[in-house]
DSSP file (Angstrom, degrees, kcal/mol; ACC not computed):
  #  RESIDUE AA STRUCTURE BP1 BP2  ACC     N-H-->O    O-->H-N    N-H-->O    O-->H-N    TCO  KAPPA ALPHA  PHI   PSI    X-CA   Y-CA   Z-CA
    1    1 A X              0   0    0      0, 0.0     2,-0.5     0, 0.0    75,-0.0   0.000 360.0 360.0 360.0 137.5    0.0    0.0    0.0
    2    2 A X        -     0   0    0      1,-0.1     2,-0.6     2,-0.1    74,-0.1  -0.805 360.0-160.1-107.1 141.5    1.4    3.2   -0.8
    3    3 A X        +     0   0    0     -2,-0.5     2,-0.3     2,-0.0    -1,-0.1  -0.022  52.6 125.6-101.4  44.1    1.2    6.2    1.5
    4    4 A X        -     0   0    0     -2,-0.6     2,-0.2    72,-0.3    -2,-0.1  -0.708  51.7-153.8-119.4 144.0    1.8    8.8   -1.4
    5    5 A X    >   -     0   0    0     -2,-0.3     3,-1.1     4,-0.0    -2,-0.0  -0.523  37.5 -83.0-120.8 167.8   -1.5   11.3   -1.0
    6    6 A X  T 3  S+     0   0    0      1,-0.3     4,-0.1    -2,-0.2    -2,-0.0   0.484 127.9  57.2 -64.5 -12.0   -3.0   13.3   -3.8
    7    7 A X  T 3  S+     0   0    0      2,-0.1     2,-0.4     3,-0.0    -1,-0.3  -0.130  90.4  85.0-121.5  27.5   -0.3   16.2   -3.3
    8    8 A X  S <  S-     0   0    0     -3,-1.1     2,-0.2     2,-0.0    71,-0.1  -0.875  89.0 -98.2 -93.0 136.1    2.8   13.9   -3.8
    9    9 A X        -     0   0    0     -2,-0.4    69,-0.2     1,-0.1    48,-0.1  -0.403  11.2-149.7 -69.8 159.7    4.1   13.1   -7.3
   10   10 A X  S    S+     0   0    0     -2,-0.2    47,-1.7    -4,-0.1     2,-0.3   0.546  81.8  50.5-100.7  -1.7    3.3   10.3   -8.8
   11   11 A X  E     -A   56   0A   0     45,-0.3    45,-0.3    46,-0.0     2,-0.2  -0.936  64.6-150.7-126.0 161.2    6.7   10.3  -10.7
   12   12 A X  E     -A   55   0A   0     43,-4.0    43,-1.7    -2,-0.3     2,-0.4  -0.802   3.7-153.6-130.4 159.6   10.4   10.7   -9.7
   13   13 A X    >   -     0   0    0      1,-0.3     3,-7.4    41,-0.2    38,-0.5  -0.967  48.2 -86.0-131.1 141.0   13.5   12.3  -11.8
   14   14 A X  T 3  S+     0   0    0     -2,-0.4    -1,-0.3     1,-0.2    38,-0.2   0.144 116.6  37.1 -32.2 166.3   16.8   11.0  -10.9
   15   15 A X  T 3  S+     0   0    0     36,-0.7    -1,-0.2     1,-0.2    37,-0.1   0.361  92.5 125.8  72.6 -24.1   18.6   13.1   -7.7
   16   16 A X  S <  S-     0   0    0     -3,-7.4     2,-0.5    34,-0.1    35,-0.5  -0.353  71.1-103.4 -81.7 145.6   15.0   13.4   -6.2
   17   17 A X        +     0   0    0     33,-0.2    62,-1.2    -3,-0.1    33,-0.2  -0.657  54.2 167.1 -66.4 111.8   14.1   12.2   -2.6
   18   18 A X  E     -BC  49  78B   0     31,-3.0    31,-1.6    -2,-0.5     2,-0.3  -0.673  33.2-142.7-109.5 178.9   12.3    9.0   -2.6
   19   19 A X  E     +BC  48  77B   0     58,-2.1    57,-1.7    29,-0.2    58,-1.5  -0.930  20.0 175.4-125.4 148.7   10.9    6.0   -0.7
   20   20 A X  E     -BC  47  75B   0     27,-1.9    27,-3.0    -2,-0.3     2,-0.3  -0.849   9.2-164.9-105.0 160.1   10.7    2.4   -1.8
   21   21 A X  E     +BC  46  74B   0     53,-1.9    53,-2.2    -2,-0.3     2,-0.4  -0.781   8.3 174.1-128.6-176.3    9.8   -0.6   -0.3
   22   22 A X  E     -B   45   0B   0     23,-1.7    23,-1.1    -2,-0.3     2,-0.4  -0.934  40.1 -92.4-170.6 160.7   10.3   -4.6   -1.2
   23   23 A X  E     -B   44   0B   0     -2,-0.4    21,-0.2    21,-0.2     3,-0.2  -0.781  32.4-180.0 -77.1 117.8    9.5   -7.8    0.5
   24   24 A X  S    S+     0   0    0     19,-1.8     2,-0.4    -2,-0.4    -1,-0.2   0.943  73.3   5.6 -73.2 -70.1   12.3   -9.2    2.5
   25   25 A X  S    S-     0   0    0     18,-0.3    18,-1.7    16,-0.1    -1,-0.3  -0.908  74.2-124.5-127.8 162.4   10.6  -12.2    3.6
   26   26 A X    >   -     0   0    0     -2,-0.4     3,-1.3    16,-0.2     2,-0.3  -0.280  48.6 -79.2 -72.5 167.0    6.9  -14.1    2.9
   27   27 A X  T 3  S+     0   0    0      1,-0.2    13,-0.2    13,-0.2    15,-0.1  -0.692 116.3  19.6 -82.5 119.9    4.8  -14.8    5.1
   28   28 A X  T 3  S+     0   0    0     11,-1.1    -1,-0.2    -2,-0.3    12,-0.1   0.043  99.5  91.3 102.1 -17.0    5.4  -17.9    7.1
   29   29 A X    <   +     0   0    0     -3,-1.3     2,-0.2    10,-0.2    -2,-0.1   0.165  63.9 111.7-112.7  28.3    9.3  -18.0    6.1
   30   30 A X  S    S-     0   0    0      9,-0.2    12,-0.0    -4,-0.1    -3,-0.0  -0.433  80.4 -77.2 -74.3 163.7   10.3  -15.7    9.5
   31   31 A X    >   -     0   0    0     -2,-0.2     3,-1.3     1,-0.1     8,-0.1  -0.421  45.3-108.8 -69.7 150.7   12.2  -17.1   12.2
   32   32 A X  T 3  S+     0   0    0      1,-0.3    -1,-0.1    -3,-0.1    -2,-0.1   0.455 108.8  53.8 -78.6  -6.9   10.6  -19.3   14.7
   33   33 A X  T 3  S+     0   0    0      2,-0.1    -1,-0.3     3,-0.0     3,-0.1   0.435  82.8 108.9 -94.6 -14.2   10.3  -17.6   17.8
   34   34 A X  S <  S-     0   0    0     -3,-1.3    -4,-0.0     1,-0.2     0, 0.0  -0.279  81.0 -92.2 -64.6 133.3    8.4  -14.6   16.0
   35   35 A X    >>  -     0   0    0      1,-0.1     4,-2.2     3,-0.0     3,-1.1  -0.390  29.4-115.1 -45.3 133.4    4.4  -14.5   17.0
   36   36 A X  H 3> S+     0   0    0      2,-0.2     4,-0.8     1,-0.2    -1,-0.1   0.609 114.0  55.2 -29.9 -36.9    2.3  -16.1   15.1
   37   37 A X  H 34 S+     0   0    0      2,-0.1    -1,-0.2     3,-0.1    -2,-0.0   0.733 111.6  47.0 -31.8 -45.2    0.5  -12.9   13.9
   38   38 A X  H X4 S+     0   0    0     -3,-1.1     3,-1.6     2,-0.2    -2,-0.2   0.968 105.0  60.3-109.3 -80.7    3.8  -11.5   12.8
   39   39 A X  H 3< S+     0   0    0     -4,-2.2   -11,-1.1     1,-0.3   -10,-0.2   0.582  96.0  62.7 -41.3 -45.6    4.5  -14.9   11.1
   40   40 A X  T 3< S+     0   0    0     -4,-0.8     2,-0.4   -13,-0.2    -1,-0.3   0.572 102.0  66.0 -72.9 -31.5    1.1  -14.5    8.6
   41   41 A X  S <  S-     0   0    0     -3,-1.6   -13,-0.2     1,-0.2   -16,-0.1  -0.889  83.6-114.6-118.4 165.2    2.6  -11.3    7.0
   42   42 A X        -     0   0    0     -2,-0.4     2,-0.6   -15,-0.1   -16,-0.2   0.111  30.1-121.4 -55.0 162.9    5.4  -10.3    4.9
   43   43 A X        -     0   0    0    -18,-1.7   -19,-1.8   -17,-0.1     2,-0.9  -0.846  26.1-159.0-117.6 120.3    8.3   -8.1    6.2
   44   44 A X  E     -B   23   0B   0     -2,-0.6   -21,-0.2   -21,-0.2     2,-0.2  -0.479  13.2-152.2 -97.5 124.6    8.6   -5.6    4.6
   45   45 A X  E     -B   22   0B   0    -23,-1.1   -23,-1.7    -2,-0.9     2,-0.5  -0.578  14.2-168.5 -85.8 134.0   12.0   -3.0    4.2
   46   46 A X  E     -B   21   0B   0    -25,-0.2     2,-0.5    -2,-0.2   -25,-0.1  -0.978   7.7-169.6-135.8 149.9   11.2    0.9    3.3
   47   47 A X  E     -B   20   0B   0    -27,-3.0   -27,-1.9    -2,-0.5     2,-0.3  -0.973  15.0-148.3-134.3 128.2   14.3    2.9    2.3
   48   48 A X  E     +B   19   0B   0     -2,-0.5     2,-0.4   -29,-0.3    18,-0.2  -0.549  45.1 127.2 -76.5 142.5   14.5    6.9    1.9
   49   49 A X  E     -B   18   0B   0    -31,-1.6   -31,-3.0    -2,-0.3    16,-0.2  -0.966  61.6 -68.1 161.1-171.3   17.1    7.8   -0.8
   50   50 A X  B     -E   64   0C   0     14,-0.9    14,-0.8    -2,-0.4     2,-0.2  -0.546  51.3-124.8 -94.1 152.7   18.3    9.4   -3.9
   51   51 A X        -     0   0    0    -35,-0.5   -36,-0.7   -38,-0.5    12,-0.2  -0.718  17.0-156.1 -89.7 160.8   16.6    7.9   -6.9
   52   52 A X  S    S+     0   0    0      1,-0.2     2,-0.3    -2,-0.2    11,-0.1   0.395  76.8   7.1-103.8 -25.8   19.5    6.6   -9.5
   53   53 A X  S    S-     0   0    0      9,-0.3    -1,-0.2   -40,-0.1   -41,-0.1  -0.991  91.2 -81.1-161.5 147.2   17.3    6.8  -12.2
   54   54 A X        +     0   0    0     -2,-0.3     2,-0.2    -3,-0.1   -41,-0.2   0.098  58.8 136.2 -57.6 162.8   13.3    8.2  -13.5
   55   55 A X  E     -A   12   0A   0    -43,-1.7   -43,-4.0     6,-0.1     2,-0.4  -0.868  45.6-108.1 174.1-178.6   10.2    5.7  -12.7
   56   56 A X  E >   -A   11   0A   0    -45,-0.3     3,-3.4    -2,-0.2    19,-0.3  -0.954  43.0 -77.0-131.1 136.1    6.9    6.2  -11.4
   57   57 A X  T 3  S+     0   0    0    -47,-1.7    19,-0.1    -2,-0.4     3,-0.1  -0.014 119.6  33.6 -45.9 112.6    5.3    5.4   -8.3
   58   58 A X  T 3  S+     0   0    0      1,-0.7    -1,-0.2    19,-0.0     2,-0.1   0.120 100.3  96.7 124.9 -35.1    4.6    1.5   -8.4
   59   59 A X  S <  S-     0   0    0     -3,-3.4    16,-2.6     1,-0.1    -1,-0.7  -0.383  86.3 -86.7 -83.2 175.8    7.7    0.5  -10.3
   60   60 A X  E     -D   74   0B   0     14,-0.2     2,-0.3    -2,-0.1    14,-0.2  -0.660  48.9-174.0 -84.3 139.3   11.0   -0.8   -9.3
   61   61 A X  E     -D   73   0B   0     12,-3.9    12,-0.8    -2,-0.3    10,-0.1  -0.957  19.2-142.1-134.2 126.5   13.4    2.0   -8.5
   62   62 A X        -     0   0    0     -2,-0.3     2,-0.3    10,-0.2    -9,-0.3  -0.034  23.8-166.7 -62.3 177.8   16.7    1.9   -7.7
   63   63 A X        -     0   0    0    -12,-0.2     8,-1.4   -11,-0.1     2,-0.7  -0.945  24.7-145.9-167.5 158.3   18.0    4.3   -5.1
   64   64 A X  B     -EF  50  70C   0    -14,-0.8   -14,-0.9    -2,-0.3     6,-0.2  -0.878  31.3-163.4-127.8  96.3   21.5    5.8   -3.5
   65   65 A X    >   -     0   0    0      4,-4.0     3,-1.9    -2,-0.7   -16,-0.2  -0.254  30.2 -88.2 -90.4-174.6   20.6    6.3    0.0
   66   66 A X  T 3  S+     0   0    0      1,-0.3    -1,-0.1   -18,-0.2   -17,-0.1   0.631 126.6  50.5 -57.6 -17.4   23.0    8.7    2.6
   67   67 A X  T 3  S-     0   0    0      2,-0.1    -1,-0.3     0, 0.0    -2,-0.1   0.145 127.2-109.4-119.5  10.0   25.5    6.3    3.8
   68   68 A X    <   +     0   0    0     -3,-1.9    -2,-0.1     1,-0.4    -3,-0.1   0.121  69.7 137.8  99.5  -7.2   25.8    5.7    0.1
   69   69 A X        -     0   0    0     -5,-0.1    -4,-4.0     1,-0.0    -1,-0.4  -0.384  44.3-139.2 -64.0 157.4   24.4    2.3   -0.5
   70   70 A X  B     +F   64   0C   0     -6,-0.2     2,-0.2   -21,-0.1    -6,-0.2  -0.956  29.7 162.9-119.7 146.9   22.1    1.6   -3.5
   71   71 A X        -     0   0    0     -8,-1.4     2,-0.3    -2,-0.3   -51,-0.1  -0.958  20.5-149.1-143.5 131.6   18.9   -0.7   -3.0
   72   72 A X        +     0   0    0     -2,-0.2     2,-0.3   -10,-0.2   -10,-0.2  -0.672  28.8 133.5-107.1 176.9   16.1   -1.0   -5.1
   73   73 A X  E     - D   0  61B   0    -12,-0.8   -12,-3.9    -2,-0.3   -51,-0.2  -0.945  63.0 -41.3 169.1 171.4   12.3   -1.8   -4.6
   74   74 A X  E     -CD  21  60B   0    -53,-2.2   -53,-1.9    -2,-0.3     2,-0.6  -0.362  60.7-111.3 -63.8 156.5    9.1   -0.5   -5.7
   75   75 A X  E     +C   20   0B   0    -16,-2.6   -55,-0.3   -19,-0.3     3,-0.1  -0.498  46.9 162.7 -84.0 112.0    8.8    3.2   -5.8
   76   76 A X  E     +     0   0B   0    -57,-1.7     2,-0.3    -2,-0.6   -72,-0.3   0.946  55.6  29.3-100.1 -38.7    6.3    4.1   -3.0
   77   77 A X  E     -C   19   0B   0    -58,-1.5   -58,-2.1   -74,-0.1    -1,-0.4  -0.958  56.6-143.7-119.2 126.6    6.8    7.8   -2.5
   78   78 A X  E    S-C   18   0B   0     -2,-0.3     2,-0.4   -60,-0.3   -60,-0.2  -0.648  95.0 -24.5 -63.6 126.7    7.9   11.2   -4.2
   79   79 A X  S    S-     0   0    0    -62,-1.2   -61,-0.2    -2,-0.3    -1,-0.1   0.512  91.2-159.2  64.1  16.5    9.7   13.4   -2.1
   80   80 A X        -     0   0    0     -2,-0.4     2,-0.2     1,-0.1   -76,-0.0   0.028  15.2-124.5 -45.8 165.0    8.0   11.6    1.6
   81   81 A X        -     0   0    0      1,-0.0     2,-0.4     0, 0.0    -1,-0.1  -0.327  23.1-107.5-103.1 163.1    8.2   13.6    4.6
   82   82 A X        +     0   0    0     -2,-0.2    -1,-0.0     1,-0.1     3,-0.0  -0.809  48.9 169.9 -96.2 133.8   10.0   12.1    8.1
   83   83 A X        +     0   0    0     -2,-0.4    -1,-0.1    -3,-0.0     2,-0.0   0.456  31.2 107.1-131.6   5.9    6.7   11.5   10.0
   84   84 A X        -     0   0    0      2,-0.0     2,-0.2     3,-0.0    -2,-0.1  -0.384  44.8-178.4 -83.8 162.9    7.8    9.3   13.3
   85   85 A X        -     0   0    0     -2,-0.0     2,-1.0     3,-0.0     3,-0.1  -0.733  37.2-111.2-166.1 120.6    7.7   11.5   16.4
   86   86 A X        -     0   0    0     -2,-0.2     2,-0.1     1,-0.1    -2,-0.0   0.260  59.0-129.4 -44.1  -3.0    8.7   10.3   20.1
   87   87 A X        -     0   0    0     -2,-1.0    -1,-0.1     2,-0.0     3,-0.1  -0.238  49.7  -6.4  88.8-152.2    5.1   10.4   21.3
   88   88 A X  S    S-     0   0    0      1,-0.1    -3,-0.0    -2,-0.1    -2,-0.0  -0.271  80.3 -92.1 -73.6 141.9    3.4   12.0   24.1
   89   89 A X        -     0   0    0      1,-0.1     2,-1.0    -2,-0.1    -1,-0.1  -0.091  35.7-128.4 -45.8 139.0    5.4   13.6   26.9
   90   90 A X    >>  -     0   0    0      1,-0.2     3,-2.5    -3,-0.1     4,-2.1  -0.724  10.0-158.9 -75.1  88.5    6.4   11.4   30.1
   91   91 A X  H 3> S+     0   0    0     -2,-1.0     4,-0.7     1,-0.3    -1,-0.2   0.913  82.4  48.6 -64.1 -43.3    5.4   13.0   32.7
   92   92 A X  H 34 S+     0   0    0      1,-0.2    -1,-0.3     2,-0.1     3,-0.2   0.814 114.5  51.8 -56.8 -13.5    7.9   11.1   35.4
   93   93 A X  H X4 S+     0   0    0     -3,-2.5     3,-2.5     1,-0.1     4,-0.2   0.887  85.1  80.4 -84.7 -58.7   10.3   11.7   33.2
   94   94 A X  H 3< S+     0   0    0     -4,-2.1     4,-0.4     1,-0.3     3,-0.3   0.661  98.5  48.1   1.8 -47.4    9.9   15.7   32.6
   95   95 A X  T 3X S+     0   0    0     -4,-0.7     4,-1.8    -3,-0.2    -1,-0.3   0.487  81.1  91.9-108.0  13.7   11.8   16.5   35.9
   96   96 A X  T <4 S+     0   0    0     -3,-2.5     4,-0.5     2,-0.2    -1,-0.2   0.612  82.5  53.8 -80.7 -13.7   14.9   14.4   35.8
   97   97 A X  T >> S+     0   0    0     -3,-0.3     4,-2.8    -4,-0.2     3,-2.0   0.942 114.7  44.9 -41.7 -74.4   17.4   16.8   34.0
   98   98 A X  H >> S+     0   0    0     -4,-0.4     3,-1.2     1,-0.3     4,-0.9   0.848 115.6  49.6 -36.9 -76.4   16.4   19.4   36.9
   99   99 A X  H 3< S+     0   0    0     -4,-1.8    -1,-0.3     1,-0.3    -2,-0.2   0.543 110.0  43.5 -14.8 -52.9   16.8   16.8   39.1
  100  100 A X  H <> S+     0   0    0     -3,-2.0     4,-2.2    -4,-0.5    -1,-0.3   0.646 111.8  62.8 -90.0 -23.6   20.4   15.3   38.0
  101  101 A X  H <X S+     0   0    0     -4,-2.8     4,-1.9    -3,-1.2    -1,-0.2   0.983 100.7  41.8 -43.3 -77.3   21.3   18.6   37.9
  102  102 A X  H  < S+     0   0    0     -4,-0.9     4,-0.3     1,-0.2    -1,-0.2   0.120 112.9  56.2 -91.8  13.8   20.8   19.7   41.5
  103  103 A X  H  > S+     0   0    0     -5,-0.2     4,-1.5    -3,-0.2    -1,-0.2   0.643 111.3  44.0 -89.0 -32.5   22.4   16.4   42.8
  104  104 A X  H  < S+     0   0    0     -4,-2.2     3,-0.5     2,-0.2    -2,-0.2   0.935 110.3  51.8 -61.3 -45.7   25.5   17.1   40.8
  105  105 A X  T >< S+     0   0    0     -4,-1.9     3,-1.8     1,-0.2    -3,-0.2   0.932 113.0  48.0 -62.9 -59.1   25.6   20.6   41.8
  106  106 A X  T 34 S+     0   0    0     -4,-0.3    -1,-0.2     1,-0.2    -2,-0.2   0.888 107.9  54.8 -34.9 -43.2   25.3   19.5   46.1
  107  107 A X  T 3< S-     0   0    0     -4,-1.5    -1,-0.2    -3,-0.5    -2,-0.2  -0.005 110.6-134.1-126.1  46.7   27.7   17.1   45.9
  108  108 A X    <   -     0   0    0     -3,-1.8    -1,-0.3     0, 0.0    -2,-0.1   0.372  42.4 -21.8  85.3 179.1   30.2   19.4   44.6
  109  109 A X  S    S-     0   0    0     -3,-0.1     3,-0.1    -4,-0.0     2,-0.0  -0.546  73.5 -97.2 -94.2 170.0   32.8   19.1   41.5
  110  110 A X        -     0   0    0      1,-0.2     2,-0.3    -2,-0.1    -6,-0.0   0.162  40.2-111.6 -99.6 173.0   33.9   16.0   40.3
  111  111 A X              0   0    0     -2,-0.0    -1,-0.2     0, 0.0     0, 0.0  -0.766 360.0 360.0 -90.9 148.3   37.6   14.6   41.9
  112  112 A X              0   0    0     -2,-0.3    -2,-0.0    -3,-0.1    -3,-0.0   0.352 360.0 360.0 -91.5 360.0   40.2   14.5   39.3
Protein backbone atom coordinates (compact mmCIF):
# COMPACT_ATOMS: atom_id res chain seq x y z
CA UNK A 1 0.00 0.00 0.00
CA UNK A 2 1.40 3.21 -0.83
CA UNK A 3 1.19 6.16 1.51
CA UNK A 4 1.85 8.76 -1.43
CA UNK A 5 -1.50 11.30 -0.97
CA UNK A 6 -2.95 13.28 -3.77
CA UNK A 7 -0.33 16.15 -3.32
CA UNK A 8 2.76 13.89 -3.78
CA UNK A 9 4.07 13.11 -7.31
CA UNK A 10 3.26 10.27 -8.81
CA UNK A 11 6.67 10.28 -10.74
CA UNK A 12 10.36 10.70 -9.67
CA UNK A 13 13.52 12.26 -11.85
CA UNK A 14 16.76 11.02 -10.87
CA UNK A 15 18.58 13.06 -7.71
CA UNK A 16 15.00 13.37 -6.19
CA UNK A 17 14.10 12.19 -2.56
CA UNK A 18 12.26 8.95 -2.58
CA UNK A 19 10.93 5.96 -0.72
CA UNK A 20 10.74 2.42 -1.82
CA UNK A 21 9.76 -0.62 -0.29
CA UNK A 22 10.26 -4.56 -1.22
CA UNK A 23 9.51 -7.81 0.46
CA UNK A 24 12.28 -9.22 2.51
CA UNK A 25 10.59 -12.23 3.63
CA UNK A 26 6.92 -14.08 2.86
CA UNK A 27 4.83 -14.83 5.06
CA UNK A 28 5.41 -17.92 7.07
CA UNK A 29 9.30 -17.98 6.13
CA UNK A 30 10.32 -15.73 9.47
CA UNK A 31 12.17 -17.09 12.18
CA UNK A 32 10.62 -19.30 14.71
CA UNK A 33 10.34 -17.61 17.75
CA UNK A 34 8.39 -14.60 15.95
CA UNK A 35 4.41 -14.53 16.98
CA UNK A 36 2.35 -16.12 15.08
CA UNK A 37 0.49 -12.94 13.95
CA UNK A 38 3.78 -11.51 12.82
CA UNK A 39 4.54 -14.92 11.05
CA UNK A 40 1.11 -14.49 8.60
CA UNK A 41 2.65 -11.26 7.01
CA UNK A 42 5.43 -10.31 4.94
CA UNK A 43 8.29 -8.07 6.22
CA UNK A 44 8.56 -5.57 4.57
CA UNK A 45 11.98 -3.03 4.19
CA UNK A 46 11.16 0.92 3.32
CA UNK A 47 14.31 2.94 2.32
CA UNK A 48 14.51 6.87 1.89
CA UNK A 49 17.07 7.80 -0.81
CA UNK A 50 18.31 9.44 -3.87
CA UNK A 51 16.65 7.95 -6.88
CA UNK A 52 19.46 6.60 -9.52
CA UNK A 53 17.31 6.84 -12.22
CA UNK A 54 13.30 8.23 -13.55
CA UNK A 55 10.21 5.74 -12.71
CA UNK A 56 6.93 6.16 -11.45
CA UNK A 57 5.28 5.42 -8.34
CA UNK A 58 4.56 1.48 -8.38
CA UNK A 59 7.70 0.46 -10.34
CA UNK A 60 11.00 -0.78 -9.28
CA UNK A 61 13.43 2.03 -8.49
CA UNK A 62 16.71 1.89 -7.71
CA UNK A 63 18.02 4.33 -5.05
CA UNK A 64 21.49 5.80 -3.54
CA UNK A 65 20.59 6.25 -0.03
CA UNK A 66 23.01 8.75 2.58
CA UNK A 67 25.51 6.34 3.83
CA UNK A 68 25.82 5.65 0.06
CA UNK A 69 24.36 2.30 -0.54
CA UNK A 70 22.08 1.58 -3.55
CA UNK A 71 18.85 -0.73 -2.99
CA UNK A 72 16.06 -1.04 -5.07
CA UNK A 73 12.26 -1.79 -4.56
CA UNK A 74 9.14 -0.50 -5.67
CA UNK A 75 8.82 3.24 -5.83
CA UNK A 76 6.32 4.08 -3.02
CA UNK A 77 6.83 7.81 -2.46
CA UNK A 78 7.90 11.24 -4.20
CA UNK A 79 9.72 13.39 -2.14
CA UNK A 80 8.04 11.63 1.55
CA UNK A 81 8.17 13.65 4.63
CA UNK A 82 10.01 12.09 8.11
CA UNK A 83 6.67 11.54 9.96
CA UNK A 84 7.79 9.34 13.26
CA UNK A 85 7.66 11.45 16.36
CA UNK A 86 8.66 10.26 20.14
CA UNK A 87 5.09 10.43 21.32
CA UNK A 88 3.44 11.96 24.13
CA UNK A 89 5.36 13.62 26.88
CA UNK A 90 6.36 11.36 30.13
CA UNK A 91 5.37 13.03 32.70
CA UNK A 92 7.91 11.11 35.42
CA UNK A 93 10.28 11.68 33.25
CA UNK A 94 9.88 15.69 32.57
CA UNK A 95 11.83 16.53 35.86
CA UNK A 96 14.94 14.35 35.76
CA UNK A 97 17.37 16.81 34.04
CA UNK A 98 16.43 19.41 36.86
CA UNK A 99 16.78 16.85 39.08
CA UNK A 100 20.38 15.32 38.04
CA UNK A 101 21.31 18.61 37.86
CA UNK A 102 20.81 19.69 41.52
CA UNK A 103 22.37 16.38 42.81
CA UNK A 104 25.48 17.07 40.84
CA UNK A 105 25.60 20.60 41.83
CA UNK A 106 25.28 19.45 46.05
CA UNK A 107 27.70 17.06 45.89
CA UNK A 108 30.16 19.37 44.56
CA UNK A 109 32.84 19.13 41.49
CA UNK A 110 33.86 16.04 40.32
CA UNK A 111 37.56 14.60 41.88
CA UNK A 112 40.23 14.50 39.27
Amino acid sequence: MSKANEQSPRSARAGMWVEISRTVLEPGARAPQVPQDTQRVPLQMRVKGFAVHDGEVGQTMTVRTPTGRSLSGALEEVEPAYTHGFGAPVPELLGIGRELRALLTASGPADE
